[in-house]
Wavefront OBJ file of the C-alpha trace (Angstrom):
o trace
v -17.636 46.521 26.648
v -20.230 43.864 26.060
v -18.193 40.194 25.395
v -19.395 37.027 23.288
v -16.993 33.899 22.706
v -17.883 32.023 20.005
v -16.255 28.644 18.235
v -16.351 28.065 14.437
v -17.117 23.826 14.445
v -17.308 22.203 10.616
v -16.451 19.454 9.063
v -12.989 19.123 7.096
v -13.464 21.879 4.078
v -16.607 23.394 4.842
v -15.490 27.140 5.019
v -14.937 27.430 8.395
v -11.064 29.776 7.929
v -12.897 30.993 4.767
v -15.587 32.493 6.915
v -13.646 33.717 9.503
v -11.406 35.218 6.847
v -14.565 37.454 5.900
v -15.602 38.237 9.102
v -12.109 39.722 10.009
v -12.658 41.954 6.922
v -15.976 43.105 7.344
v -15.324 44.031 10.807
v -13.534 47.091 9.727
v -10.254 45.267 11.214
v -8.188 46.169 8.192
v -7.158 49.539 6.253
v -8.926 49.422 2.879
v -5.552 49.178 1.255
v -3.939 45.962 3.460
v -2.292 43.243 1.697
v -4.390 40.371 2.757
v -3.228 36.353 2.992
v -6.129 33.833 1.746
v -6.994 31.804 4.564
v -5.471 34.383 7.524
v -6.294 31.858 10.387
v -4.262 29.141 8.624
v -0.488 30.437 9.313
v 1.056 27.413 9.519
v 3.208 25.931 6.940
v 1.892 22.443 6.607
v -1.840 24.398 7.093
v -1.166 26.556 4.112
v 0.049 23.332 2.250
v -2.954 21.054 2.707
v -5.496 23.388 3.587
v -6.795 21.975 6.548
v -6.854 24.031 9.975
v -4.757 21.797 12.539
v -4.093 23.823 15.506
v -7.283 26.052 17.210
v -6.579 29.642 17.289
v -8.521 32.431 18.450
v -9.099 36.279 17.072
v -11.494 38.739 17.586
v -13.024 41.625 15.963
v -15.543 44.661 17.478
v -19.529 45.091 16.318
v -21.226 47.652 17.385
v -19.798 48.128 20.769
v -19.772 44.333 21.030
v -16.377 42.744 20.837
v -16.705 38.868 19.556
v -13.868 36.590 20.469
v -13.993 33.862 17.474
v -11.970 30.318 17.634
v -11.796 28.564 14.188
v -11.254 25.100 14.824
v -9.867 21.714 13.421
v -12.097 19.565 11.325
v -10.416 16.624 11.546
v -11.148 13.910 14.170
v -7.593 13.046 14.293
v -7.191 16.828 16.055
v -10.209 16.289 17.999
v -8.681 16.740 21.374
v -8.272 20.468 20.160
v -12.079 20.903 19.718
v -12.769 19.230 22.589
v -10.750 21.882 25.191
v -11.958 24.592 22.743
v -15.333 24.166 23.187
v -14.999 24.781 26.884
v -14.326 27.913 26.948
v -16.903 29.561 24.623
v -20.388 30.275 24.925
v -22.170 29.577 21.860
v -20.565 27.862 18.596
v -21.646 28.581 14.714
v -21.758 25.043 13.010
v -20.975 25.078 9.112
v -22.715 22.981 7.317
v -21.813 22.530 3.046
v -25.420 22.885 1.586
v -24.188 20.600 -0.965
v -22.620 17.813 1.423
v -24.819 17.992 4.343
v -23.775 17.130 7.806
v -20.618 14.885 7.716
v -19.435 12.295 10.123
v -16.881 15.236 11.789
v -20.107 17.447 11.840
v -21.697 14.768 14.269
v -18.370 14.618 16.475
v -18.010 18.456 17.197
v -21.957 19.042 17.482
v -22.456 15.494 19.985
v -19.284 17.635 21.841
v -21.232 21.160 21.971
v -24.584 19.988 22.386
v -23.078 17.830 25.449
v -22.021 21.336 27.047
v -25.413 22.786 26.756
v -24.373 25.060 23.994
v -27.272 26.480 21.647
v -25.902 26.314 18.198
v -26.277 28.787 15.315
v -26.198 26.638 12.077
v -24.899 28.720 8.976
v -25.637 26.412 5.586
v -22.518 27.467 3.471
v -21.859 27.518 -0.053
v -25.434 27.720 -1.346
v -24.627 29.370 -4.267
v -22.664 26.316 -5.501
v -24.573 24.729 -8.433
v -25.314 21.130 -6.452
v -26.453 22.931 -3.109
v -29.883 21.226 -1.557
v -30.237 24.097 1.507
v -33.737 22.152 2.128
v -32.154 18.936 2.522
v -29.230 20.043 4.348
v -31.385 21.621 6.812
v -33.522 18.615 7.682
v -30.361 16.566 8.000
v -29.087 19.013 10.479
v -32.506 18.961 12.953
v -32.576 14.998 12.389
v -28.669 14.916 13.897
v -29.559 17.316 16.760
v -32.403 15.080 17.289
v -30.789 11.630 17.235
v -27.762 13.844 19.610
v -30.387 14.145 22.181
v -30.668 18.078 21.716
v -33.350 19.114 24.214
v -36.010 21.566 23.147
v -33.925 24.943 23.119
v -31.025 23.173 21.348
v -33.642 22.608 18.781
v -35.325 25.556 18.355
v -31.727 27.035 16.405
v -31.454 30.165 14.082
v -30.928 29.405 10.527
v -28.593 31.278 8.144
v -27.962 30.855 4.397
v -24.185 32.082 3.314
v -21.427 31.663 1.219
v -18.112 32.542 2.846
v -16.298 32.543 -0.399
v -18.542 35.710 -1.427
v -18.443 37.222 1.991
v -22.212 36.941 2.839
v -24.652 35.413 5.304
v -28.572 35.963 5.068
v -31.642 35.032 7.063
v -33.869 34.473 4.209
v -32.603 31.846 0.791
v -33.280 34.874 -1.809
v -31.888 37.609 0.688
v -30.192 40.555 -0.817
v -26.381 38.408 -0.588
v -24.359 41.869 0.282
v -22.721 41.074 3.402
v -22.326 39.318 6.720
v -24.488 41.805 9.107
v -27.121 39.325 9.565
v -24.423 36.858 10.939
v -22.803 39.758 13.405
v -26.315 40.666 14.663
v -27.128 36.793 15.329
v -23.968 36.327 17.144
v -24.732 39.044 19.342
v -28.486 38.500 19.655
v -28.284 34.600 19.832
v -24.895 33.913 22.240
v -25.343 34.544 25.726
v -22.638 37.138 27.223
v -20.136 35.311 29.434
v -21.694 34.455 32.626
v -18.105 35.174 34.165
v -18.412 38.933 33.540
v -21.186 38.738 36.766
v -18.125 37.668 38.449
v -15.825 39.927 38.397
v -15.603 40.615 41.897
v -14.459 37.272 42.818
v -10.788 36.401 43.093
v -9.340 35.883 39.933
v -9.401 31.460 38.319
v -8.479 30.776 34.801
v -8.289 27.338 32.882
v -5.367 26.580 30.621
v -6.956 25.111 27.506
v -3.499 25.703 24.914
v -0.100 26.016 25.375
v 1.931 28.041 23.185
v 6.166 28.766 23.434
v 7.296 31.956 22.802
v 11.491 32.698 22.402
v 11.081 35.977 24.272
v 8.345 35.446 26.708
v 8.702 31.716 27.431
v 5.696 29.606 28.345
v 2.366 30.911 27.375
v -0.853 29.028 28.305
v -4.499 30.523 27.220
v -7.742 30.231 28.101
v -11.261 31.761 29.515
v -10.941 34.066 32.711
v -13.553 32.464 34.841
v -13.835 34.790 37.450
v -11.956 37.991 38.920
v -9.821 40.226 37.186
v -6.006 39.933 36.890
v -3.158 42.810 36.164
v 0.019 42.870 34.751
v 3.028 41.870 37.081
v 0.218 40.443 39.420
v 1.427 37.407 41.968
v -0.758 34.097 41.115
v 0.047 30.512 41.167
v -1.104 27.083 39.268
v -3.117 24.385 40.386
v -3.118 20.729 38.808
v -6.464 18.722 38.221
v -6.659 17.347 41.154
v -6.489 20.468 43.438
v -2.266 20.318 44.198
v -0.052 22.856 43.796
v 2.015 23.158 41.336
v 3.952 26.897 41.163
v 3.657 30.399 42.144
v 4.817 32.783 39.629
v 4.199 36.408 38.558
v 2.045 37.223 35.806
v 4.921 39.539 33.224
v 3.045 39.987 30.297
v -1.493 39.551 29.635
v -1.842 38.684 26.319
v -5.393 39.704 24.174
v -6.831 38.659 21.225
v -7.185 41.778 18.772
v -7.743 40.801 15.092
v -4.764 38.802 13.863
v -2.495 39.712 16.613
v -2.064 39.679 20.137
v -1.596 43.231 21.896
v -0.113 43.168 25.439
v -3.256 44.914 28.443
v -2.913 46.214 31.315
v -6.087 43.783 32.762
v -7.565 40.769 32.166
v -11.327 40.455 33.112
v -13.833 37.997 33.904
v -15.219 36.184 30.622
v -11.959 37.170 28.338
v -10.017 34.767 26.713
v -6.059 36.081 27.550
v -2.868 34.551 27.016
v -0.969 34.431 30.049
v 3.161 34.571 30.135
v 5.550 33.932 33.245
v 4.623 30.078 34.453
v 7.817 27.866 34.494
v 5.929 24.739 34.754
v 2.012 24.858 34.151
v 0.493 23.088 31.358
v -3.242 22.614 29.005
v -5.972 21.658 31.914
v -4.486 23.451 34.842
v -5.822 26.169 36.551
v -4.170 29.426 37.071
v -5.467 31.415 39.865
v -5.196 33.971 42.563
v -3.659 33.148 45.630
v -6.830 32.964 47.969
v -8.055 30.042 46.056
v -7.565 26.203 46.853
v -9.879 24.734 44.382
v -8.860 23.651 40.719
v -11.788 24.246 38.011
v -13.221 21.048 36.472
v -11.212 20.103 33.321
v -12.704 18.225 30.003
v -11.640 14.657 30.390
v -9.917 13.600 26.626
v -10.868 10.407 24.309
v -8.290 8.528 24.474
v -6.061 7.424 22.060
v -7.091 4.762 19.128
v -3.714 3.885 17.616
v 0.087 3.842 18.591
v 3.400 4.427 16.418
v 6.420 3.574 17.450
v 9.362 6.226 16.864
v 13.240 5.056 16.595
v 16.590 6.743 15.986
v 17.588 6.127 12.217
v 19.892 3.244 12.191
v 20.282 3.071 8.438
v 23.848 3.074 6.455
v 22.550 6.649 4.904
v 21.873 8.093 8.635
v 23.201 11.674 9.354
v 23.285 12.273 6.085
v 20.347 15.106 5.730
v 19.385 15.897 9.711
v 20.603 17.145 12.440
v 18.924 15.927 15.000
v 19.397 12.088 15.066
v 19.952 10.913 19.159
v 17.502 9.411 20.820
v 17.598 11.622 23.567
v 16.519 14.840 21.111
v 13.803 13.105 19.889
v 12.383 12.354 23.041
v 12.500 16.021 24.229
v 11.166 16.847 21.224
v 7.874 14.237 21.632
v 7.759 15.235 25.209
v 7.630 18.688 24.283
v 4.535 17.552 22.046
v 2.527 15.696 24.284
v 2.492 18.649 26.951
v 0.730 21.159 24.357
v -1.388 18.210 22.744
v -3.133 16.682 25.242
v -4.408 13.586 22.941
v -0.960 12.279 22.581
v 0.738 10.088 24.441
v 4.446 8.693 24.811
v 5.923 6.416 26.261
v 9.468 4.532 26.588
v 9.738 1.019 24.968
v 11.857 -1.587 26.545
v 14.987 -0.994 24.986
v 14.981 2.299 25.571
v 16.550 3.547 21.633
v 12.726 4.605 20.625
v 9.598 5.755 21.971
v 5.734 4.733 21.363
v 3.370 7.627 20.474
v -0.292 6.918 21.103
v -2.727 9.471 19.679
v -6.096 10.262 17.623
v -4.644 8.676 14.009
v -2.814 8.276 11.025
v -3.040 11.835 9.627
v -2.127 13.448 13.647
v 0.613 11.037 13.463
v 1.751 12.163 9.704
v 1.570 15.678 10.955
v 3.758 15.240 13.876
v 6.314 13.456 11.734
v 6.177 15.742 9.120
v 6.925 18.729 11.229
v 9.709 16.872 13.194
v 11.567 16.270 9.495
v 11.304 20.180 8.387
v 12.972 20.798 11.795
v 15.766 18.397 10.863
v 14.795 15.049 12.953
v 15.610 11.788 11.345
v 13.669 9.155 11.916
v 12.507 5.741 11.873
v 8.544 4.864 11.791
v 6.927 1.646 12.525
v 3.623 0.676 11.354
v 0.850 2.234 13.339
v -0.601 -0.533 15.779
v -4.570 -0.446 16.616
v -5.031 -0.009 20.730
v -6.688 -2.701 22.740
v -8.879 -2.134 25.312
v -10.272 -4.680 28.464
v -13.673 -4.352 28.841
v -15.553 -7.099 31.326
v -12.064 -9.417 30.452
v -12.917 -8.977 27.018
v -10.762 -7.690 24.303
v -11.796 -4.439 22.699
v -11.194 -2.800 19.590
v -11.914 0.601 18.577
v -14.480 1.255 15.731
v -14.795 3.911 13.658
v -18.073 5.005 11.198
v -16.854 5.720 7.867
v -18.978 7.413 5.282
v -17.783 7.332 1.630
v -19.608 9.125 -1.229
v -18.834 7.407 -4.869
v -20.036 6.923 -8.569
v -22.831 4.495 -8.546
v -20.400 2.082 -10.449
v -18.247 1.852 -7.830
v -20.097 0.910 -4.765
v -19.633 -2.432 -4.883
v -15.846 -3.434 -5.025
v -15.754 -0.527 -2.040
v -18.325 -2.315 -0.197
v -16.769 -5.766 -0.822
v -13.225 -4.467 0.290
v -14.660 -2.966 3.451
v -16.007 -6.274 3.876
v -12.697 -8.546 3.698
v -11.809 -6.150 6.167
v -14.652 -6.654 8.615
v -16.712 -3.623 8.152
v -20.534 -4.172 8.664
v -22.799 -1.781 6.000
v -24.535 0.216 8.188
v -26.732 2.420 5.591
v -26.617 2.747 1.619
v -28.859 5.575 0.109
v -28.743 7.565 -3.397
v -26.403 11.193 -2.271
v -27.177 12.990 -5.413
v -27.593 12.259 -9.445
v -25.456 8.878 -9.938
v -23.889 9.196 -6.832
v -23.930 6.730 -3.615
v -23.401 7.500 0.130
v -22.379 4.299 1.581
v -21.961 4.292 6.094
v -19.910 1.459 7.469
v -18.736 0.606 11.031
v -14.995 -1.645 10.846
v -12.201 -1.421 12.935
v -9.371 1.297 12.911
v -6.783 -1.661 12.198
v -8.888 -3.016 8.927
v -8.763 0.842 8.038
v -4.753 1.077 8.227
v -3.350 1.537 4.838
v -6.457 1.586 2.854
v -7.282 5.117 1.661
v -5.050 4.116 -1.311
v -6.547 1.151 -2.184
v -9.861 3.382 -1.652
v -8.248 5.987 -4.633
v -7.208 3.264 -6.992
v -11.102 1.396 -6.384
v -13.229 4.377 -7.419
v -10.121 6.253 -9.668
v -9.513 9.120 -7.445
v -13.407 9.450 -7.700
v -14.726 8.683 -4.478
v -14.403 11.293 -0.581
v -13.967 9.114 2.307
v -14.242 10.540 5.638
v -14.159 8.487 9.085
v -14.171 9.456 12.846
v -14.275 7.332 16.092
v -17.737 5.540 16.679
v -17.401 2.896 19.645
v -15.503 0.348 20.893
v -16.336 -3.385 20.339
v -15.269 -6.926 20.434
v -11.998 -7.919 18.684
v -13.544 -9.018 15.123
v -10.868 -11.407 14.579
v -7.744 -10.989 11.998
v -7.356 -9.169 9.285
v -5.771 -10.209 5.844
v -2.309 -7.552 5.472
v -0.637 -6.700 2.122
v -0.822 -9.573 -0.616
v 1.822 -8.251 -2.149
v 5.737 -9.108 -1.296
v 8.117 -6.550 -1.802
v 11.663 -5.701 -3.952
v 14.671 -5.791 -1.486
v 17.823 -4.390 -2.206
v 20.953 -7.062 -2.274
v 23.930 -4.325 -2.327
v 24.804 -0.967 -1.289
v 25.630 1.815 -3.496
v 23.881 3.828 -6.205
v 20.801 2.153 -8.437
v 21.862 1.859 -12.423
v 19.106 2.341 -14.645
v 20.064 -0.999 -16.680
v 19.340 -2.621 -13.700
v 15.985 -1.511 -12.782
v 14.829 -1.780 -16.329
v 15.116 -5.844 -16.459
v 14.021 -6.116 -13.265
v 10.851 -3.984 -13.878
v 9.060 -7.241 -15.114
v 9.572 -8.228 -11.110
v 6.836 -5.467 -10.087
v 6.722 -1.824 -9.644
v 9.660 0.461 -8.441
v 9.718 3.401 -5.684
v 13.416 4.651 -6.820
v 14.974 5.694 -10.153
v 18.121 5.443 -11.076
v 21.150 7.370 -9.781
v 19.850 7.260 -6.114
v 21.797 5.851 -2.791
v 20.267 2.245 -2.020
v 21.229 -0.285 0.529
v 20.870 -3.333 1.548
v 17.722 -3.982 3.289
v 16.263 -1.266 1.758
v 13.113 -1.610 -0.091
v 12.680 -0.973 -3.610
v 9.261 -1.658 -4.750
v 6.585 -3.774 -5.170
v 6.833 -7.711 -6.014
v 4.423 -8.788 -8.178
v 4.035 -11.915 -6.262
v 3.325 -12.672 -2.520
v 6.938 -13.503 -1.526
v 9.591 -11.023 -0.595
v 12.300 -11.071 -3.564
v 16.188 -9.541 -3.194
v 17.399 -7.700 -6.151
v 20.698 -6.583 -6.987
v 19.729 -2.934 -8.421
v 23.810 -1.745 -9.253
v 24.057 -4.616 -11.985
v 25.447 -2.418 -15.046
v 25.689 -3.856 -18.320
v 28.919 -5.977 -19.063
v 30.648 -4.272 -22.092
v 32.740 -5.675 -24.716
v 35.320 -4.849 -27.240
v 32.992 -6.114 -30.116
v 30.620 -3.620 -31.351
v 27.145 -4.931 -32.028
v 25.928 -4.463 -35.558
v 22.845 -2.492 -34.259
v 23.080 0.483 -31.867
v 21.656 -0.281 -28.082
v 18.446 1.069 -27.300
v 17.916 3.429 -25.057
v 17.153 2.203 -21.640
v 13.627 4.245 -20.774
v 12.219 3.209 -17.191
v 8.402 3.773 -16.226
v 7.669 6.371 -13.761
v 8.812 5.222 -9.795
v 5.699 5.266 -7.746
v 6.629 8.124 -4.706
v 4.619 7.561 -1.771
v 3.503 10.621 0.582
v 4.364 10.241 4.337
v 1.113 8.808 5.422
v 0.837 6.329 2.418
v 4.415 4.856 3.264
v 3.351 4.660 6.792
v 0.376 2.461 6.192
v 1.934 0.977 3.265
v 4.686 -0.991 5.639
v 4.174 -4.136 7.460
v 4.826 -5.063 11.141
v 8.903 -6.272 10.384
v 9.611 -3.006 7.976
v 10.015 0.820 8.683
v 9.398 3.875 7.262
v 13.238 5.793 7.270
v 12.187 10.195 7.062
v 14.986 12.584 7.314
v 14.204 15.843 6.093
v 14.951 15.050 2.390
v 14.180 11.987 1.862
v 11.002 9.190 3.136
v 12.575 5.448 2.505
v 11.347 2.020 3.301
v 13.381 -0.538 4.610
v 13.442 -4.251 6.307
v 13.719 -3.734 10.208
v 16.780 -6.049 9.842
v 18.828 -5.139 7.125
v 21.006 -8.419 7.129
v 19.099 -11.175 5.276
v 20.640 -13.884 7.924
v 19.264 -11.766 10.625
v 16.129 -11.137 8.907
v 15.856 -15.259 8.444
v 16.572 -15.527 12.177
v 13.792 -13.654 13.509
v 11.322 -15.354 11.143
v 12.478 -18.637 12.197
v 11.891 -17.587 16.095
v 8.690 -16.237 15.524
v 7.384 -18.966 13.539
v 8.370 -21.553 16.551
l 1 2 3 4 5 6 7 8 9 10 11 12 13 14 15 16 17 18 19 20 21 22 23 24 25 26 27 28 29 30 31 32 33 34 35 36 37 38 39 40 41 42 43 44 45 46 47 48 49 50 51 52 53 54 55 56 57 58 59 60 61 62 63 64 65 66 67 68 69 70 71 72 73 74 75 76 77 78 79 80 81 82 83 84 85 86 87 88 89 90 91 92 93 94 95 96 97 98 99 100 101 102 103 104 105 106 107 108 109 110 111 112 113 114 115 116 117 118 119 120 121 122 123 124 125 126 127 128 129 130 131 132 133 134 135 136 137 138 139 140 141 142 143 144 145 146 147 148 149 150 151 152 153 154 155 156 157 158 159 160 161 162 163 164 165 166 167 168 169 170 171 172 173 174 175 176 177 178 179 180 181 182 183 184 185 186 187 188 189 190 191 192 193 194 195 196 197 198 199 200 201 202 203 204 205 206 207 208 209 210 211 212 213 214 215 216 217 218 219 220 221 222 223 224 225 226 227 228 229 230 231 232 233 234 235 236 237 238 239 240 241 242 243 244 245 246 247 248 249 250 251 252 253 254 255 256 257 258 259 260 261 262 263 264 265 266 267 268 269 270 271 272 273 274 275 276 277 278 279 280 281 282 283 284 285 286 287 288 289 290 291 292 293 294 295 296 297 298 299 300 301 302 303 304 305 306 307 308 309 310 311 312 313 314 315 316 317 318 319 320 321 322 323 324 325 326 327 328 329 330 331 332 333 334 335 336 337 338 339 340 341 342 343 344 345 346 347 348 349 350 351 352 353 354 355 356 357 358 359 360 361 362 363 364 365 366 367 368 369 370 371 372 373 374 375 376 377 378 379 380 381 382 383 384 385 386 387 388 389 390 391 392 393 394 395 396 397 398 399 400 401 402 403 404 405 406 407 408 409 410 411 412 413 414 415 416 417 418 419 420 421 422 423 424 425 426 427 428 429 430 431 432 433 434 435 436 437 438 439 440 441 442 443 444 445 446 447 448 449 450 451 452 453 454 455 456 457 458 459 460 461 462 463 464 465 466 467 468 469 470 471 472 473 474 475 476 477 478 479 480 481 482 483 484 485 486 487 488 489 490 491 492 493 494 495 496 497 498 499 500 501 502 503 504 505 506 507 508 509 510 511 512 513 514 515 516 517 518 519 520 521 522 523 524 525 526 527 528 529 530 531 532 533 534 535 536 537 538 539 540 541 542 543 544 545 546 547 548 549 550 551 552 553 554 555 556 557 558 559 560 561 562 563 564 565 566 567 568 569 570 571 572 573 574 575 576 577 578 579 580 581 582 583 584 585 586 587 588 589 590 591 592 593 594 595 596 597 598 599 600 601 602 603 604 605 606
């Protein structure tokens, strides 16, 4: 059977699962009566719940004798490292661009990556029927980005399709007849080379791991491309690391295939394939697994590396234990170890003292993910503020930049444009992006970027769509101004009174209500002034024999402002923590005794 292997690159909500969600249908994959899931691809909780694709995943589905192996992939640059390995192993990709939006900053990341392989994209202009869709524009956009990638002549010359996935069509032609996707399947297998492996199947058999996956009756499973060869069921084989060493022999128990929506155990793997491969005790993403004639390992993709580190701690609090599980240090760290073998743009390391461990990855929304899946699977935690990584570059200090491209309300460009500025962005480009909108491009540093996506919200009132993704690295641009605001620290341990919250409201704004478990250390809200201020939040209301001639009022408190994961995480400063169990995300002083707290002031001031 004839093979293509395509990826499905977009920026964040551009249709990609949407699309692929189609194609699966109009494959003839399903029975006519089949209960179908929105979004198929997506089947992971925290995907579902945000709708955003984080981990790659393949499927395929047969064309006219054809059968098309299809990866829909992250849009995020914080899960770029996924994209990256992806990429490898196909042989043509279909960009998605939003007719509406045009190309977006993660639309230059994943093309720069394809067009770097030598891949000749297929560029599908989605959502055209929406009622703010320029195709014309969109399409110019896209040849001036393949241009300014250095796309060479072929690269340039790419096939055009108008679609909306939503509707379940894709047409050559603007006013095409808007009935189905054939023009899209024909393309595919007109426009994407067949796998150059498949001339080499009589070699002996290589394979690159590019994702690892755990499975609680077959064990370790790694997947990837079959580069050359074939390889059966039960066949002996063995695992080379990067740098041509050995690393295992093992038998090959179970080949894995891609068919629709689930994976069907074969008989053979062939050259050009992409398999899942069970049996391996000890291989991991970006070895190779091969027969055992062969000495040489098979190039891998080298990574970016990491822009910003978190540091992850047991949960020392009074309230630990309380909701988790899984609270030793020695858990967690099997648990991030585990992590940073199947993501390969993590990192982790041991800190000095040996109670918590620093994560290094991609940023603040890779980070949140992580965390949040940790706390569903009963982790407690404690977070630091996420710390911007240096780099030495000629002796020089480096810090990483990233280009950040923000589309507001014409009213609001400036106070985004002056708060980018305090912290030390530089306005790269400012043009109109539609009736009484702006599209404002900025370069400023990853650390001047911590924290303010909420200060972004509250500047254009929820108006404005912010995107970002690494640009370059660049001289340290010198500090930063933090939080102006001091916070509300508990004085006492026990459970908050409403009487006492409401007369301290006038202090600033609250993150608890009443009835919940406080203690000391822990932070309540907001000050309204610069200062740190400790509040005693159990203070009831003394009662007397004498009745008062009027009844009391009913105490009525304003609304606690709850912060999602990432918010609390950038909301924090360097001597504060973010506390997560799996019911509950607190904030809290690092040093929970005030005299302690005092201390370590006093010996980092001298």
């Amino acid at each position: 059977m004839e093979l293509r292997n395509i990826a499905i690159i977009a920026h964040v909500d551009h249709g990609k699962t949407t699309l692929v969600d189609e194609m699966l249908k109009q494959s003839g994959l399903f029975r006519d009566n089949e209960k179908l899931t929105e979004r198929a691809m997506d089947s992971n909780d925290l995907e579902r719940e945000r709708g955003i694709t984080i981990l790659a995943k393949a499927t395929s589905v047969e064309w006219k004798g054809t059968r098309i192996n299809i990866v829909d992939t992250p849009g995020h640059a914080d899960f770029g490292g996924e994209v990256e390995r992806i990429l490898s192993m196909v042989d043509g990709v279909v960009l998605l661009v939003d007719a509406a939006e045009g190309p977006m900053p993660q639309t230059k990341f994943v093309t720069s990556k394809a067009l770097a392989l030598g891949l000749r994209p297929i560029v599908v202009l989605n959502k055209v029927d929406k009622p703010d869709a320029e195709p014309d524009r969109a399409l110019d956009e896209c040849f001036d980005l393949f241009a300014n990638l250095g796309a060479d002549d072929d690269q340039l010359d790419f096939p055009v399709l108008y679609a909306s996935g939503r509707s379940g069509w894709a047409d050559s032609e603007l006013d095409g007849p808007r009935s189905n996707l054939n023009d899209l399947f024909n393309l595919i297998v007109a426009h994407v080379p067949s796998p150059k492996q498949q001339s080499q199947a009589g070699e002996p058999f290589r394979m690159l791991a590019t994702t690892l996956a755990a499975d609680p009756f077959l064990g370790r499973i790694l997947t990837g491309r079959v580069e050359s060869g074939r390889l059966k069921a039960g066949q002996q084989i063995k695992a080379l690391s990067r740098d041509g060493k050995l690393i295992e022999n093992f038998r090959a128990t179970k080949i894995l295939a891609f068919r629709g929506l689930t994976q069907q155990p074969i008989e053979e793997a062939v050259a050009g394939d992409i398999v899942s491969i069970a049996g391996m005790a000890k291989a991991t993403v970006a070895d190779t697994l091969c027969d055992l004639s062969v000495d040489t390992a098979i190039p891998a993709q080298p990574i970016d590396p990491p822009t910003i580190s978190v540091t992850f701690g047991i949960n020392d609090s009074p309230l630990a234990g309380r909701d988790g599980d899984k609270v030793q240090s020695r858990v967690i760290r099997d648990r991030l170890m585990k992590e940073a073998e199947s993501n390969v743009a993590i990192r982790v390391s041991d800190t000095p003292g040996g109670e918590a461990y620093e994560v290094a990855g991609r940023g603040e929304l890779q980070m949140g993910v992580l965390i949040e899946n940790m706390r569903r699977e009963g982790f407690e935690l404690s977070i630091s503020r996420p710390q911007v990584l240096y780099r030495d570059i000629d002796g020089v200090r480096h810090e990483p930049i990233e280009e950040v491209t923000i589309d507001v309300d014409d009213e609001y460009s400036g106070a985004v444009i002056e708060k980018l500025t305090q912290r030390k962005g530089e306005l790269v480009e400012m043009r109109p992006g539609g009736v009484g909108k702006t599209r404002i491009i900025v370069h400023a540093p990853s650390r001047g970027l911590i924290g303010y996506h909420g200060q972004f919200l509250t500047d254009t009132r929820g108006t404005g769509v912010l995107n970002r993704v690494f640009h370059d690295w660049a001289p340290y641009k010198g500090a930063i101004e933090g939080r102006r605001e001091g916070v509300l620290i508990s004085m006492e341990t026990g459970v908050s009174v409403a009487y006492a919250i409401f007369n301290l409201e006038d202090r600033g704004r609250f993150f608890i209500g009443a009835q919940e478990q406080v203690y000391q250390g822990m932070i309540l809200g907001e000050h309204s002034r610069s200062n740190d201020l400790e509040v005693n939040p159990l203070k009831g209301k003394k009662l007397t024999n004498v009745r008062a001639s009027g009844k009391d009022e009913a105490v009525v408190l304003t609304t606690p402002v709850r912060m999602s994961l990432e918010e609390a995480i950038a909301y924090i400063d360097s001597d504060e923590l973010v506390e997560v169990t799996p019911k509950h995300i607190r904030l809290r002083k690092r040093f929970l005794d005030p005299h302690e707290r005092k201390r370590q002031a006093k010996s980092e001031s001298a």
